[in-house]
C-alpha positions as CSV (number, residue, x, y, z in Angstrom):
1,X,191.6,-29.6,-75.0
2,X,192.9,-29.2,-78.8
3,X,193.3,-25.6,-77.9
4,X,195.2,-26.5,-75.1
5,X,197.7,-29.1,-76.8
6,X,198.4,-26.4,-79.6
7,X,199.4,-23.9,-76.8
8,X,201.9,-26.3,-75.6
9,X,202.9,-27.7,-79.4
10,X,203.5,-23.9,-79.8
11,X,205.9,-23.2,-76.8
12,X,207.9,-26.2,-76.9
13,X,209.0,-24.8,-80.6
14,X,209.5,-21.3,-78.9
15,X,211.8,-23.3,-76.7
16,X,213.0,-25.5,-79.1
17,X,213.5,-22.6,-81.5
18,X,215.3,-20.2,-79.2
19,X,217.9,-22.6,-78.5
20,X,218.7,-23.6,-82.3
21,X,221.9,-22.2,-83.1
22,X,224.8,-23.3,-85.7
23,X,228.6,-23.9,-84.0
24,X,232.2,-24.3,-85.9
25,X,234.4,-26.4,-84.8
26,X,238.5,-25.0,-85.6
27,X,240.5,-27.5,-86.0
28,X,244.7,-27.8,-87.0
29,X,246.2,-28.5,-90.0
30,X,247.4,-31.8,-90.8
31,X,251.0,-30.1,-89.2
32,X,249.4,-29.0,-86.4
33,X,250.3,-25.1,-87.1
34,X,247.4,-23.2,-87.7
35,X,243.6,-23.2,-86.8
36,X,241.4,-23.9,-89.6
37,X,237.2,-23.9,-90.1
38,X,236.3,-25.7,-92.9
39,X,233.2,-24.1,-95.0
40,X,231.7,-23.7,-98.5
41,X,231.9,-21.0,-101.5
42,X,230.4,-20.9,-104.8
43,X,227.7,-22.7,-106.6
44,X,228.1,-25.8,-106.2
45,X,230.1,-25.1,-102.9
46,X,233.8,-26.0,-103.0
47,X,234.8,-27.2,-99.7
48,X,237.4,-24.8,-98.2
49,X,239.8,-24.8,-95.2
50,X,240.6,-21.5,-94.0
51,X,243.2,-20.2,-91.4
52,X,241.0,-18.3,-88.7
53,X,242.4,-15.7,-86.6
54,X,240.8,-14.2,-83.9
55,X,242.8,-11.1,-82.7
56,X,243.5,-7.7,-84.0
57,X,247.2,-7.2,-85.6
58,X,249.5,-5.8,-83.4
59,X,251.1,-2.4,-84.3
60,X,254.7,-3.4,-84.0
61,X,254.5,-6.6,-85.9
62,X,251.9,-5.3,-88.7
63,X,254.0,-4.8,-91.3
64,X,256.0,-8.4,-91.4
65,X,252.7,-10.4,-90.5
66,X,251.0,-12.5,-93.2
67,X,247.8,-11.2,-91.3
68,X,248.4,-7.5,-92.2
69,X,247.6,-9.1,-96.4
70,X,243.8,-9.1,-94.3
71,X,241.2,-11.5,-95.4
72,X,241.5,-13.8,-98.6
73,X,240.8,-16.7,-101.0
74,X,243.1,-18.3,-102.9
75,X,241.8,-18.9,-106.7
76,X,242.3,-21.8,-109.0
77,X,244.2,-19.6,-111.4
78,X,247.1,-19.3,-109.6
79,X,248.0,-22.8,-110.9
80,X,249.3,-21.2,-114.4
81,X,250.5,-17.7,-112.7
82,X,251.9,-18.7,-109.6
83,X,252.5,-22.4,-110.0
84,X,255.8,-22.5,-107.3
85,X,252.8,-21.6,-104.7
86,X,250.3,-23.4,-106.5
87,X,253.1,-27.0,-105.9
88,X,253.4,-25.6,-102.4
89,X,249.8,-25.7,-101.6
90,X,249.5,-29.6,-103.2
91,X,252.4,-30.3,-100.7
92,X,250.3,-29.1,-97.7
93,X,247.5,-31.2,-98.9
94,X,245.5,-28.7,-100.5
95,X,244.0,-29.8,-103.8
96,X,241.0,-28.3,-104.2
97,X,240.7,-24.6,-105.1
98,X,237.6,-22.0,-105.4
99,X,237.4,-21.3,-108.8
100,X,235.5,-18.1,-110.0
101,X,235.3,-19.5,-113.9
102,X,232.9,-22.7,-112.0
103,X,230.3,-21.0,-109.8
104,X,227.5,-19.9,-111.7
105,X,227.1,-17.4,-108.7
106,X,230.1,-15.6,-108.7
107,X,230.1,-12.0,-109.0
108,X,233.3,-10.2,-110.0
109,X,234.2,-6.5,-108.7
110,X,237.5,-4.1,-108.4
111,X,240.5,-5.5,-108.7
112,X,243.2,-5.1,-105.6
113,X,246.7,-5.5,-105.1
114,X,248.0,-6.3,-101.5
115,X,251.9,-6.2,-99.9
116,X,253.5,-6.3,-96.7
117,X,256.8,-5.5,-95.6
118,X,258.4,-8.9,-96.1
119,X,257.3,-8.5,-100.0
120,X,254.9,-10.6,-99.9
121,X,252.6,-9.9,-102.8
122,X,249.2,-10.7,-103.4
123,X,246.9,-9.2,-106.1
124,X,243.3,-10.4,-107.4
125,X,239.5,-9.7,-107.4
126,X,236.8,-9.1,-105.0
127,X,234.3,-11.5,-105.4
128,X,230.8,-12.0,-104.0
129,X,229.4,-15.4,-104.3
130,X,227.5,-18.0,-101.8
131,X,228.6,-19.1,-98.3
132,X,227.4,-22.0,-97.3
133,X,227.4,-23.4,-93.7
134,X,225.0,-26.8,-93.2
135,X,221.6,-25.1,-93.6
136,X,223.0,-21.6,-93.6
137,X,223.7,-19.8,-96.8
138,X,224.2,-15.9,-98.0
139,X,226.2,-13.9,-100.5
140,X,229.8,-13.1,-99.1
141,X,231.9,-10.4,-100.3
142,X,236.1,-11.4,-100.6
143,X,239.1,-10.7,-102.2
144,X,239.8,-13.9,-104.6
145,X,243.9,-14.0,-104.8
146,X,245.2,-14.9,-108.7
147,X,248.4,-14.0,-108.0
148,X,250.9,-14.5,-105.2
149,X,254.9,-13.6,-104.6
150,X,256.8,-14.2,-102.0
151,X,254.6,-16.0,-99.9
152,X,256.5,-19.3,-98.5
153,X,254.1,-21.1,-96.3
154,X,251.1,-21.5,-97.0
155,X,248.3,-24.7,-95.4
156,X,245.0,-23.8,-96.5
157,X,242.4,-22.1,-98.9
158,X,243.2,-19.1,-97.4
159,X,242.2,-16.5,-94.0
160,X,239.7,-15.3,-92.3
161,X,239.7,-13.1,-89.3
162,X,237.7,-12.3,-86.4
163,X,238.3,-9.3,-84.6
164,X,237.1,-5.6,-83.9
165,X,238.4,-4.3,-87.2
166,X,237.5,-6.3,-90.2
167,X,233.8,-7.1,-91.3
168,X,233.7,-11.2,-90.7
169,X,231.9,-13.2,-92.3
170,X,228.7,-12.8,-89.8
171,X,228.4,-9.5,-90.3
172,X,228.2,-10.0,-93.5
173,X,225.2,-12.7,-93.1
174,X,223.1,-10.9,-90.7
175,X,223.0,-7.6,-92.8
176,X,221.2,-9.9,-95.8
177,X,219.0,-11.4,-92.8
178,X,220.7,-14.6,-93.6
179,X,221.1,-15.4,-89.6
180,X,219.3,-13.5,-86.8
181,X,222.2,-11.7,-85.3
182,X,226.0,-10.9,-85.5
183,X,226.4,-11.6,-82.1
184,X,228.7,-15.4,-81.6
185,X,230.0,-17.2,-79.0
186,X,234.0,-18.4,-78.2
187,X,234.2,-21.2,-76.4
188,X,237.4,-24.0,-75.9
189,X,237.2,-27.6,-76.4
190,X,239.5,-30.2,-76.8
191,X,239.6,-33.1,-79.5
192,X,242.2,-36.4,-79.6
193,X,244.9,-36.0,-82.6
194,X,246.3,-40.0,-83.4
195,X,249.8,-39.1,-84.4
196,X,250.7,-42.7,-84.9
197,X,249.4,-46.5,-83.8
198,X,250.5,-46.0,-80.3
199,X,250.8,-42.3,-80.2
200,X,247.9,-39.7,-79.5
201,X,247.5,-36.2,-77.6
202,X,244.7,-34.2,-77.2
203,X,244.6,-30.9,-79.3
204,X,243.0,-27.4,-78.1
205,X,239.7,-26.1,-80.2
206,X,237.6,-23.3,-80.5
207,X,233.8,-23.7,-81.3
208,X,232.2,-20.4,-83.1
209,X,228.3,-20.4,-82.0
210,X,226.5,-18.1,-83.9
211,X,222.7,-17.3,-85.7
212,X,222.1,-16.9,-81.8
213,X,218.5,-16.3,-80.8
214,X,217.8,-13.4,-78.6
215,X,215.0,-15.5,-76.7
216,X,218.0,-18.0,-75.5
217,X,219.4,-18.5,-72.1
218,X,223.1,-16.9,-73.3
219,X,220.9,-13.6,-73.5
220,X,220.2,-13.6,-69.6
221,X,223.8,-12.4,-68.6
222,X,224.4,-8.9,-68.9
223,X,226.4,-7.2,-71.5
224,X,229.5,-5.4,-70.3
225,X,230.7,-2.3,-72.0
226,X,233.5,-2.4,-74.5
227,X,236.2,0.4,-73.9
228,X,235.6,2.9,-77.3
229,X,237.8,4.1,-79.8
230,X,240.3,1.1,-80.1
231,X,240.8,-1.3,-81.9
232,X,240.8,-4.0,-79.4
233,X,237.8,-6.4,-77.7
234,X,238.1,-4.7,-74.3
235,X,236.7,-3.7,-71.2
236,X,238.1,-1.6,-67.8
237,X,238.4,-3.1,-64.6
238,X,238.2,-2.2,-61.4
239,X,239.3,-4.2,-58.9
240,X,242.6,-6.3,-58.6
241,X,242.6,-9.1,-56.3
242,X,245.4,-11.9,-55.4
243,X,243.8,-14.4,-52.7
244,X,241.6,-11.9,-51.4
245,X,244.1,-8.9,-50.8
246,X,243.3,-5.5,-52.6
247,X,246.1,-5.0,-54.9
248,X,244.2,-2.4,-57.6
249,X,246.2,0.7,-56.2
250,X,249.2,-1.2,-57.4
251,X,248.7,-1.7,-60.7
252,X,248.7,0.9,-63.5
253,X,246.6,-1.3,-65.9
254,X,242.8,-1.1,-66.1
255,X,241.5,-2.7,-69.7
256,X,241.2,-6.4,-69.9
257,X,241.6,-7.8,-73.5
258,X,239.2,-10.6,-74.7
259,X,241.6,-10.1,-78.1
260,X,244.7,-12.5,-79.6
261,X,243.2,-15.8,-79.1
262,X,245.3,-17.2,-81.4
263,X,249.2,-16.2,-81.9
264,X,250.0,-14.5,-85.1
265,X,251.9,-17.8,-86.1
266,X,248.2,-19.4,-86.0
267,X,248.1,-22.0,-83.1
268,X,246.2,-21.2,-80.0
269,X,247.7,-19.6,-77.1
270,X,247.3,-20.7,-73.8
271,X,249.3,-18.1,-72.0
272,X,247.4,-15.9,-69.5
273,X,248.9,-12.3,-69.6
274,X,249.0,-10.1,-66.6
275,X,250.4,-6.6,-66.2
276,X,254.3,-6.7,-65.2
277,X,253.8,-4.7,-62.0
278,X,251.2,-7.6,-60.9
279,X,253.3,-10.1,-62.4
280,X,255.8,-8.6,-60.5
281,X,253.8,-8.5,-57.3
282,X,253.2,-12.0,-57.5
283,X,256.8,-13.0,-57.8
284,X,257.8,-11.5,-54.8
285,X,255.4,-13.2,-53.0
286,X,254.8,-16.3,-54.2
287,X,256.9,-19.4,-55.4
288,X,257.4,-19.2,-58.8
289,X,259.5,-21.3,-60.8
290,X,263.0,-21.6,-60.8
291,X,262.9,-21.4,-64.3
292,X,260.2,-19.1,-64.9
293,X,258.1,-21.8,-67.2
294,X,257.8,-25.2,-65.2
295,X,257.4,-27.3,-62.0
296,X,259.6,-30.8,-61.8
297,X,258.4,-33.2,-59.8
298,X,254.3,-32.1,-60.5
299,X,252.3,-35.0,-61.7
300,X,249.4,-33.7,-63.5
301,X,250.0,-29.9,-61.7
302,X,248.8,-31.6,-58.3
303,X,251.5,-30.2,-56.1
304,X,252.0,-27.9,-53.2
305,X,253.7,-25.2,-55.1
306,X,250.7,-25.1,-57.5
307,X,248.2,-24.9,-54.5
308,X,250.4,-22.1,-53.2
309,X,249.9,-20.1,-56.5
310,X,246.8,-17.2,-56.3
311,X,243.7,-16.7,-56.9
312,X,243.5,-13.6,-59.3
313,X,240.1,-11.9,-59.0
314,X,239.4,-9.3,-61.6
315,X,236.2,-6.5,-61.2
316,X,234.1,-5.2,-63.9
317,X,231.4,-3.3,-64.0
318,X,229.2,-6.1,-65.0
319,X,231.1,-9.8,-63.8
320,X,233.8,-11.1,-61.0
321,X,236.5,-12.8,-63.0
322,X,238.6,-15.5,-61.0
323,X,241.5,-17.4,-62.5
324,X,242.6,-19.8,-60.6
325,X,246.0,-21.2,-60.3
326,X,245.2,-24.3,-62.6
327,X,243.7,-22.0,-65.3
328,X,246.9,-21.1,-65.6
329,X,249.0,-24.0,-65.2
330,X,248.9,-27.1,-67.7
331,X,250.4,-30.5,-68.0
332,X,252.2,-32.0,-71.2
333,X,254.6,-34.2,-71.8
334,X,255.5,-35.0,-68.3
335,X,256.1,-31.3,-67.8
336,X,253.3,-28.8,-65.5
337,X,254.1,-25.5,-67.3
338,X,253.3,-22.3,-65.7
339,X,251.6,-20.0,-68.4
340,X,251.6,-16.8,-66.4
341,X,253.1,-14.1,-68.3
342,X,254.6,-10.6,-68.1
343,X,253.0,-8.5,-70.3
344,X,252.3,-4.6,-71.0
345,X,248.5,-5.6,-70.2
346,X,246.1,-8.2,-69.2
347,X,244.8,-10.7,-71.7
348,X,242.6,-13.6,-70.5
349,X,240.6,-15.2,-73.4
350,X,242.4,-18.5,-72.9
351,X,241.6,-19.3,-69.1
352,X,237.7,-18.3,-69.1
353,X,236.9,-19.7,-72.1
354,X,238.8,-23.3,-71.6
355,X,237.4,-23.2,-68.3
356,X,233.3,-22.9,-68.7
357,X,233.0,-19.3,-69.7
358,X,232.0,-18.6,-73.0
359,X,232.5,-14.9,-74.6
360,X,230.3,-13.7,-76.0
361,X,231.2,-10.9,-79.0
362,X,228.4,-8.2,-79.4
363,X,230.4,-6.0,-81.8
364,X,226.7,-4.5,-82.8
365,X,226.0,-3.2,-78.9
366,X,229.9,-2.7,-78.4
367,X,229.7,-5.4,-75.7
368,X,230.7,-8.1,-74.2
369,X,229.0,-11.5,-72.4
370,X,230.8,-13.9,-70.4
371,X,228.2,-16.5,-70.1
372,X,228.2,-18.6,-66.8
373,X,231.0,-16.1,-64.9
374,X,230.0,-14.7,-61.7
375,X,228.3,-11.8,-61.6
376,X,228.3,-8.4,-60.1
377,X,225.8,-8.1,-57.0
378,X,224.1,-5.1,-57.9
379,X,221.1,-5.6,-55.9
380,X,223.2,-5.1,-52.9
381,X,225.0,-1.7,-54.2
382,X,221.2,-0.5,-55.2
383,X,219.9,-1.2,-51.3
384,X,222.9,0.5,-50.2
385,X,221.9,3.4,-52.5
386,X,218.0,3.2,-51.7
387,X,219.3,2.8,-47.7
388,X,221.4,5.6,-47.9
389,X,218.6,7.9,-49.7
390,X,215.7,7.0,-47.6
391,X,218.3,7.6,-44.4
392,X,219.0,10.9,-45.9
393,X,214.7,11.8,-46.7
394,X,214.5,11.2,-42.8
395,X,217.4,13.5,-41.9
396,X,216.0,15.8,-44.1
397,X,212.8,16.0,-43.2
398,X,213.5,15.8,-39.4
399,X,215.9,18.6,-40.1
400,X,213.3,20.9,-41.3
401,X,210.7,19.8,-38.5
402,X,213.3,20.5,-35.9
403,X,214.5,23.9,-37.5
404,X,210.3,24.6,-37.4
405,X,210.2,23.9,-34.1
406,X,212.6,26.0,-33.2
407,X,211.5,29.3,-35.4
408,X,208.6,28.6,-33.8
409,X,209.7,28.7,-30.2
410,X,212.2,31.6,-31.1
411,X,209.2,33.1,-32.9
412,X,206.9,33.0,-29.1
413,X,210.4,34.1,-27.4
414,X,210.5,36.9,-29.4
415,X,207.0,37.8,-28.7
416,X,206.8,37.1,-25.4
417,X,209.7,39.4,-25.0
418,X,208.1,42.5,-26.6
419,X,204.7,42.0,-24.9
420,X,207.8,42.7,-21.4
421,X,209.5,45.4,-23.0
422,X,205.8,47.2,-23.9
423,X,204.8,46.4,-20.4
424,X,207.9,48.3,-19.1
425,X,207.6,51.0,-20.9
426,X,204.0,51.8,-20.2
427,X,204.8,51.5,-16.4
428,X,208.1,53.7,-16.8
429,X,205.9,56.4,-18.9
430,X,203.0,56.2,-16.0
431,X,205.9,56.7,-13.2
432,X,207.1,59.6,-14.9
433,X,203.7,61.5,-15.1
């Protein structure tokens, strides 16, 4: 019996253990422009808010973009050699600064120096010191700004980013076995912002899951091939559908992008892109708006245009993607808004994962999940396969037993023949004598 209770103490951990995973919460700035996560550097941990990108820096906007500076934290000495940023910071409401002179942990390395096209200048230390998240802690490796010019805006602690490119922070943390995997998980949430007594509005979020265990549930869906060589979180496609109609042939683009979640201004975008040929396709057949961005007259998007919108369906060689016409659509301010746009490719991180489908980023495996999207029946292509090659074994081998039945029979023809033609000749050789 005690044996028996221990065996079940010991998989209700298991259980318990595979589904014990740490999340991050973004949130906005007290101005409501930029995602932030808050965590904790240095010894003892100073409380930070960081901007959070996720997204790779697009080629023709590098150079201006405050994200092209990369990854950073700002440093308490700024204060004597940059104090116009240092007074522009208090302003924003940031008034506490890491400071590499206070943590006993910190470890200083190369200097760096840092400028974009706009001249804004940055120049510092890298740093490694203690990351701390809850229960979670490991040495993290950054480049501590001490001196900034030319940077006029400016809401937090400084910027992280997420994307194919850059080491993140949980690559850092898995390679000191800090967490038990790289691997994390993008979902969208929502969370109430009280602008005033009688004014509120609800704000999009994204929660970070990650220290994922491999025994967990998310693990069951497949992981779908990233496209190599690029820079980008994506994967090809194979099949274009609007309401059910085969459209692939008409569309030149095959790579669907999982990257840009957030604008390079910071907030969250909640546009859908689609290739211009579809987008294209789907004006000429469908009611868009007159004004290419909203629906009068649409309480809460429940109107017959919406319903008329399609149905996108989207192969891969792992999941079926649908977005439906109210992952596309949303309703603020009195206003639906149609957030289908032309673009040079497709781009649908905002309508899967604000609609139960979480993405999953295997940068490790160079793969992708999509946890709870419909998947691929493969079973069915395999019996069509295993069909299709036992149907062929049977033509084969009925091939080769009718082809031996008849060398066999040509085989006794043949004989049968001679044994005549030798019985003619003897009696035309016994005539002749």
């Amino acid at each position: 019996m005690l044996r028996f209770l221990t065996f079940i103490l010991v998989l209700i951990l298991q259980k318990k253990q595979a589904f014990c995973i740490e999340t991050i919460t973004t949130h906005y700035d007290s101005n409501q422009l930029q995602v932030q996560v808050n965590l904790n550097v240095g010894s003892p941990p100073v409380p930070l808010a960081l901007d959070v990108y996720f997204g790779t820096v697009q080629q023709q906007s590098q150079s201006q973009s405050q994200l092209s500076l990369g990854q950073y934290i700002f440093d308490q000495s700024i204060q004597q050699t940059s104090p116009d940023f240092y007074e522009l910071l208090s302003s924003a409401g940031i008034e506490v600064l890491y400071d590499t002179t206070k943590s006993s942990t910190s470890q200083l390395g190369n200097s760096f120096q840092r400028q974009n096209n706009q001249g804004t200048y940055i120049q510092g230390v890298y740093v490694n010191d203690i990351l701390s998240f809850k229960s979670i802690q490991g040495k993290y490796n950054f480049a501590c700004v001490q001196q900034v010019q030319n940077m006029y805006s400016a809401f937090s602690d400084g910027q992280i980013i997420f994307n194919r490119i850059y080491q993140n922070l949980f690559d850092q943390l898995y390679q000191q076995n800090a967490i038990k995997t790289s691997d994390y998980i993008l979902r969208g949430s929502q969370y109430i912002v009280h602008q005033s007594d009688d004014v509120s509005f609800l704000q999009n979020s994204i929660e970070i899951s990650f220290d994922l265990d491999k025994n967990s549930s998310y693990y069951d869906f497949p992981s779908n091939p990233m496209i190599n060589n690029i820079d980008t979180f994506e994967i090809m496609n194979y099949g274009i559908y609007l309401d059910g109609q085969d459209v692939t042939d008409k569309v030149k683009t095959r790579k669907l992008s999982f990257d840009q979640i957030n604008s390079q201004r910071g907030y969250i975008d909640v546009s859908t892109y689609i290739p211009k040929d579809l987008f294209n396709i789907i004006s000429m057949k469908y009611n868009l708006p007159p004004n290419g961005q909203s629906y009068s007259n649409c309480k809460q998007c429940q109107c017959q245009e919406v319903a008329n919108l399609p149905e996108i369906a989207l192969i891969t060689e792992q999941y079926k993607i649908t977005i439906q016409p109210n992952q596309y659509m949303s309703y603020r301010d009195g206003e639906c808004n149609f957030n289908l746009i032309s673009s040079d490719s497709f781009n649908i991180a905002f309508p899967l994962m604000f609609n139960n489908i979480n993405i999953m980023y295997q940068k490790s495996s160079n793969s992708i999940k999509l946890i709870n999207a419909e998947l691929i029946n493969h079973l069915n292509l395999n019996s069509i396969i295993a069909t299709f090659s036992i149907f062929s074994a049977i033509n084969f081998i009925s091939l080769i037993y009718f082809s031996s039945v008849w060398l066999l029979k040509f085989k006794l023809y043949k004989s049968e023949n001679l044994h005549k033609i030798e019985a003619a000749n003897v009696f035309e050789i016994n005539k002749n004598k």
